[in-house]
N, C-alpha and C positions, 0 to 999 in steps of 0.2 A: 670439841665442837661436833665432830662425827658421830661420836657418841649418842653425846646430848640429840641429834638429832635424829638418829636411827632408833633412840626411843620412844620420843615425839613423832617419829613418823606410825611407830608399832600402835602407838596409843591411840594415833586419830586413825588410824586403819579399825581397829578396834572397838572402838566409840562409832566409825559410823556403821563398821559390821552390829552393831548393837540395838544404834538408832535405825538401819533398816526391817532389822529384824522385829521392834517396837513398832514401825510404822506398818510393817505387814499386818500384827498384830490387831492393831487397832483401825486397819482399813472396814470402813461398813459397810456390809452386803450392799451387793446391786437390792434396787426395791423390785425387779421382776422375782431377784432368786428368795426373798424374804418372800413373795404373795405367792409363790409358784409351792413353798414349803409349807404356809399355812394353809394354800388349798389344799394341799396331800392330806393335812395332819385332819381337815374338819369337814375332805369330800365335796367341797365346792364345785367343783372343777367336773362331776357324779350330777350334781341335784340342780336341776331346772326348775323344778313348782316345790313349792312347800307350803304345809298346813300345819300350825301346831295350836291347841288347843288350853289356856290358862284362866287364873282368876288372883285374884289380889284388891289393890285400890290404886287408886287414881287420884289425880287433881285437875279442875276444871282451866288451861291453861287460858289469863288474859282476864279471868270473872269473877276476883277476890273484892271483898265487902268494901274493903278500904283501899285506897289507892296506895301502892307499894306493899300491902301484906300479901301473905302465902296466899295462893290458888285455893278455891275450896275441895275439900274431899271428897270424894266418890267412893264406892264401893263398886268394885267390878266384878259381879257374879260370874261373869264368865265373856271370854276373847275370844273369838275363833277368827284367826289368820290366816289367810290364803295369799299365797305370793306365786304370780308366775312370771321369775327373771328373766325370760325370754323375749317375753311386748311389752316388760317394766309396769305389770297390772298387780293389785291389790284390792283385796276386799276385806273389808275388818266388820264381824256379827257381833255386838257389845249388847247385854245385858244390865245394867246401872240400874244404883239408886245414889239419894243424897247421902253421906253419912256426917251432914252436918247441914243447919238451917238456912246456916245465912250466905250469901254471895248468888254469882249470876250462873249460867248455863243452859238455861232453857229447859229444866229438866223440871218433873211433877216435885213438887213440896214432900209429897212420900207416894209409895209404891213405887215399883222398877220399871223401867222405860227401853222399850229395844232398839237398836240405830243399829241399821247396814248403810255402808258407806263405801263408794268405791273409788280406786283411778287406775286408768289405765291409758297411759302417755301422756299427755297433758290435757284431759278430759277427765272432771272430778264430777259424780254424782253421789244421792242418797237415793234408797230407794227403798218405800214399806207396800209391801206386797208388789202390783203392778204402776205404783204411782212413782212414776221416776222423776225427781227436782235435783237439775243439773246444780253444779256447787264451784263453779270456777273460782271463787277464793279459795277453795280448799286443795286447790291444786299442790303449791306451793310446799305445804306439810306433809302430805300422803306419799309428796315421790323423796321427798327428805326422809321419811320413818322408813319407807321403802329398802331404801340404799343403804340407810344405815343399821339395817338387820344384819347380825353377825356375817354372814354368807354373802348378803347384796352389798355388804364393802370391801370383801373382798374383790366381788368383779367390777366393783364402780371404780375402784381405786387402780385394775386392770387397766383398765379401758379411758382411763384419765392418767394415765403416766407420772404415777405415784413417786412419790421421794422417799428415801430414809432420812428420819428426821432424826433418829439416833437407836440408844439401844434403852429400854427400861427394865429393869430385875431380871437382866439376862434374855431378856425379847430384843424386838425392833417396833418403831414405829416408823410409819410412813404417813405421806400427808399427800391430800389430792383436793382437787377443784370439781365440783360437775358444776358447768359454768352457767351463771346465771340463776345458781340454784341454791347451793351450797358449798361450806367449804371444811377438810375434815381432817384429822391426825386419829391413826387405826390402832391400838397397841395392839401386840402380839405377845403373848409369853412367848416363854423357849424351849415348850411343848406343840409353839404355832395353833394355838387357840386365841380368838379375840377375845381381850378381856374387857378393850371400852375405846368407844368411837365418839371423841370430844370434837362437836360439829358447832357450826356456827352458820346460822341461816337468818335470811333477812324476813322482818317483821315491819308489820306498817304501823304499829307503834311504839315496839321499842327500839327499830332499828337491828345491827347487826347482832342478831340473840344467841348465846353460847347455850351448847344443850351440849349435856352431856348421858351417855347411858353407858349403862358398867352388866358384863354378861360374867356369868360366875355356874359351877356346879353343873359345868359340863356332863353328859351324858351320851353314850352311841347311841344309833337309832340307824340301824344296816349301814353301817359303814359312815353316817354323816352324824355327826357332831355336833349338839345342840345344847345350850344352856339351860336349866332347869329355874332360874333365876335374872331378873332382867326387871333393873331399876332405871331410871331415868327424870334430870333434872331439866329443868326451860326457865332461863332468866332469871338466875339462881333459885330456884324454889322444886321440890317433889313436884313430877306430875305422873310420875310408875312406879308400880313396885309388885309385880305380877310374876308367882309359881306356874311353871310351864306343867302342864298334867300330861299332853299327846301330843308325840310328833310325828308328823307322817312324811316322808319325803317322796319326792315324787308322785306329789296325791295327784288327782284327776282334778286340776284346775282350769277353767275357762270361763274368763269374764271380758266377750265383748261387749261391747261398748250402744248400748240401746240409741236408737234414736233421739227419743225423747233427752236425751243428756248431751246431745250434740252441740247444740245452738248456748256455746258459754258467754254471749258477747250480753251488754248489759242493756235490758231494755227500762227506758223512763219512762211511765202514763203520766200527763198530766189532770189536772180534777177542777177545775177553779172553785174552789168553797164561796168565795165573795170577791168585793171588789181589791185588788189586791193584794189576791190570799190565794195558794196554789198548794194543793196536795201533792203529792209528787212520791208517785210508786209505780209498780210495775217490777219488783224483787220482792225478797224477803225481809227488806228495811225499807221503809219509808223516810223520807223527809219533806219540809213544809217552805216555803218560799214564801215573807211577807216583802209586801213595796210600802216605802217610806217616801218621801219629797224628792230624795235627790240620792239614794241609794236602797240596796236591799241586802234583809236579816234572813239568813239560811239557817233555817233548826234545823241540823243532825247530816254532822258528815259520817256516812256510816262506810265498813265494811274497809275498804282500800284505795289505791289509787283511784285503780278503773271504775268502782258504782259512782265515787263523788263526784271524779271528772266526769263523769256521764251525765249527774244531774248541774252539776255549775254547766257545763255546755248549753240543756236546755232551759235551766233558769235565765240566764243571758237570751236567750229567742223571746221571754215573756215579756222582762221591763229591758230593751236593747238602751244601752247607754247610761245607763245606772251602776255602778259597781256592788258588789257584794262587800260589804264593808265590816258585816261581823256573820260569825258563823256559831251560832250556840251547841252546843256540846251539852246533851241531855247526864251523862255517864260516864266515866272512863272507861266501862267495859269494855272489851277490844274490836266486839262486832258492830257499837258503837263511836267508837272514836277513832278504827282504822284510818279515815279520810281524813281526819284532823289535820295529819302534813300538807296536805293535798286543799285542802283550806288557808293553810300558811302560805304556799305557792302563790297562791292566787291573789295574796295583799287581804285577807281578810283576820281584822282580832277577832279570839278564840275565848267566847264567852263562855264559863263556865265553872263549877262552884269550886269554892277557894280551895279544898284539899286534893283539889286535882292540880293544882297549878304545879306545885315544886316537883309532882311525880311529871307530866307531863313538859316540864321543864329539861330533867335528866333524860328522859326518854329521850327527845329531840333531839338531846346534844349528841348523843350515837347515831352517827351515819349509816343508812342502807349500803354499803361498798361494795357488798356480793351483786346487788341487783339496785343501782342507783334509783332512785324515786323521784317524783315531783320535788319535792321540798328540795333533796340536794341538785336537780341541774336548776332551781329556781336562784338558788345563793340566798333567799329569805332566812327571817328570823322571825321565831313566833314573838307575838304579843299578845299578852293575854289581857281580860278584864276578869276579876275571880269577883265570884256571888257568895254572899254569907247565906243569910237567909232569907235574901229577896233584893231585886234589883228591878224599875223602874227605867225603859227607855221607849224616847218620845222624840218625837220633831214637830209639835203641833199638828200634823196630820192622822196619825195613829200611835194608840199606845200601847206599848209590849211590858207586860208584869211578867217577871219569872220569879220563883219561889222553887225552896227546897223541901220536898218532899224528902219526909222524916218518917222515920218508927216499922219503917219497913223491912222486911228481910233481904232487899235483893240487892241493894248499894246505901253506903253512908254518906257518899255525896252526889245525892239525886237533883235534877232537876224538871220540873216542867212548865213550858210557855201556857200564859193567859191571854188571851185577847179582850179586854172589859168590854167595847162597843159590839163586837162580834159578837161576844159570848161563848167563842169558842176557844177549847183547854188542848194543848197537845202534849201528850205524855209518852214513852216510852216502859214496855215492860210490867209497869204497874197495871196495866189492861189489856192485855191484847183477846181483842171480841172475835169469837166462835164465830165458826158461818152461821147464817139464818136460820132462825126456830131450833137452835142449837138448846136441850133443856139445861136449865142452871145445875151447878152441879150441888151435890146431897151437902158437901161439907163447903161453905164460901172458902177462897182461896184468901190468904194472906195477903197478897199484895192487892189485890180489889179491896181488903177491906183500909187496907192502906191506904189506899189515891182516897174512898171513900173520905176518909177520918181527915185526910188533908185537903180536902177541899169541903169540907165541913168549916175544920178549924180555921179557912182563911176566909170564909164567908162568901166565894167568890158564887158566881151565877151561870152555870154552864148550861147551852142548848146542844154545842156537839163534841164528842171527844175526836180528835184526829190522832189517829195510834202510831205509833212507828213502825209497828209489826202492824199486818192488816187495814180492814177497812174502816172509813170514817161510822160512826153510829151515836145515834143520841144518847145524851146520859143517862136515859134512863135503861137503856142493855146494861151500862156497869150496875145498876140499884139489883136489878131484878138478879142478877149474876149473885149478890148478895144477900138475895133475900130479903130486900128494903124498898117500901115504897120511896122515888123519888120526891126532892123536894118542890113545895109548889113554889 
């Protein structure tokens, strides 16, 4: 018995001398002593501004041909990035061209195109030369790409009281919050180089969006540590994949914040085209407000929360006590269908052509959780109406024709509103008119001769286009843009 148990005792003395030794083992770094090691290893802790200079390709995130395909492609002649993590400012100088025809973006059909873009704290502009156009949707992405720069996640992850979430190929990972913003897991090898910052930020179309970007081929540059390669996905698809050329740390950064980019809050003009018929601008999207007998048809929730809420706010002042009861959706582009949720909020079906539905479907079903939105504190559910190639609505007082605009390069499932007794057409995309005495250009653009061909082929009879981009103009600015006498 003594025995027996004097060896039983040796053995669990033994086993736990074993098992502590095992649990010392596999205890995970504190997440300060993991960040405090990878700032050594890559100079963080050194570099307050930084400039590094690259070129590669792109993807246009949110503006693919087809609803659910890959982004389209860009070519990115060249990046120059300026970061000063001190007032959390950024400037991106982007050179681009298409390097493929079809899908959205805004960008010329060919030749290359320059955007300066800035933010600095929660104030987003663009600016070419001295014309500054504040950008407050653009908030949201610039201070996410910001932070998640190899170096700005290490201090965001500082300063947000990072976790270890474990160990990978001999690294650590840690995971942080910057609240209301995004949310991120930082790998580290076991060199204490970031290798890839799997982030997840909320989107007003698809909801809470996994982006993931992967840094590789590290390089010195005076003591701080830069990757020479730097891919990155959004909503599973390519939207990076850019050769760093020059890195400058410590460069002479300073970008405050102009006046002119101050005032981010959303302004609505109203326009009254006819008897209840409303333009409604005053941004860089428009939309159009029709009244019916006993409700009203909103064309075009654009952009996000805030522009749609801005304009359902002043449509509601126009026809008071009428509901908005459908909301047409020109495109699922993401500049245009932002507001979409923000249209579900509100009780209104989401008219719009059928191969948007089941994408637009999925989307919705992902919740905004980093930054809750209309649609999720509303507890609604979308309904939709889907348009093949033309749909008809009426209440005996006015009638609404919509038709899909076909053959185009810029989306496969287009839409634009008809008014027959008006005679007025509202499109998106397919036109957006030059300022005044603007000359036609040498070569017609595609998508003018597009709307052209499709409002040819439907025989319809237009006296005004109302754009979504820009101002209303008769159809004959789109003929002459073409090179065509309008029809008589």
């Amino acid at each position: 018995m003594y025995v027996a148990f004097r060896v039983s005792f040796r053995a669990s003395v033994f086993a736990a001398f074993v098992g502590l030794l095992a649990a010392c083992a596999s205890t995970p770094e504190n997440a300060s002593d993991v960040l405090a090691r990878a700032s050594q290893a890559m100079g963080a802790s050194q570099l307050k501004t930084l400039r590094y200079v690259a070129e590669g390709s792109g993807h246009t995130f949110g503006q693919a041909y087809k609803p659910g395909e890959a982004w389209p492609r860009i070519t990115l002649h060249s990046v120059t990035r300026s970061v000063d993590y001190q007032v959390a400012a950024m400037r991106d100088e982007i050179v681009l061209s298409r390097a493929e025809p079809l899908g959205g973006g805004g960008y010329p059909l060919s030749g290359q195109q320059r955007n300066e873009v800035f933010v600095n704290g929660d104030v987003a502009w663009t600016q070419a030369g001295t014309n500054v156009t504040p950008g407050p949707r653009f908030v949201a992405d610039r201070i996410h790409q910001l932070w998640i720069t190899p170096h700005g996640a290490l201090k965001a992850a500082m300063r947000n009281n990072a976790v270890v979430r474990g160990e990978t190929d001999g690294g650590s990972a840690v995971s942080f919050t910057e609240p209301g913003r995004f949310a991120a897991i930082v790998s580290i090898g076991a060199n204490g180089l970031v290798t890839q910052v799997a982030s997840t930020v909320p989107d007003p179309v698809l909801g809470d969006t996994p982006t993931v970007t992967t840094y590789s081929d590290y390089l010195d540059h005076g003591g701080v540590k830069f990757p020479s390669r730097i891919r990155q996905t959004m909503g599973g698809f390519p939207v990076l994949d850019l050769v760093v050329k020059t890195v400058e740390p410590n460069a002479a950064v300073s970008l405050p914040v102009p006046d002119a980019a101050r005032n981010q809050g959303e302004r609505v003009t109203v326009e009254k085209v006819t008897d209840g018929v409303w333009f409604l601008a005053g941004g860089s999207h428009n939309s159009v407000a029709i009244e019916m007998r006993d409700h009203l048809v909103l064309v075009e929730t654009p952009l996000n929360d805030a522009r749609t809420q801005a304009v359902i706010d002043q449509v509601k002042q126009l026809a008071p006590g009428k509901p908005i009861r459908f909301a047409v959706n020109s495109h699922q582009h993401f500049d245009h269908s932002g507001g979409v949720r923000a249209a579900v909020a509100e009780g209104a079906t989401i008219v719009t052509q059928a191969a948007n539905v089941p994408f637009f479907e999925k989307a919705f079903a992902t919740a905004n959780s980093i930054r809750p939105d209309l649609l999720a504190k509303s507890g609604r559910k979308p309904t939709f109406t889907a348009v093949g190639d033309g749909l008809e609505m009426g209440d005996g007082t006015r009638s609404i024709q919509i038709h899909r605009l076909t053959g185009g390069p810029h989306s496969d499932s287009f839409l634009m509103v008809y008014l027959p007794k008006e005679r007025l057409l509202i499109e998106a995309d397919a036109f957006t008119p030059a300022p005044p005495n603007t000359p036609p250009p040498a070569t017609p653009n595609l998508n003018h001769l597009s709307l052209v061909s499709n409002v040819e082929r439907l025989k319809i009879s237009v006296d005004r286009i109302l754009p979504l981009h820009g101002r209303m103009v008769p159809l004959s600015e789109l003929y002459t843009f073409v090179g065509k006498p309008p029809p008589r």
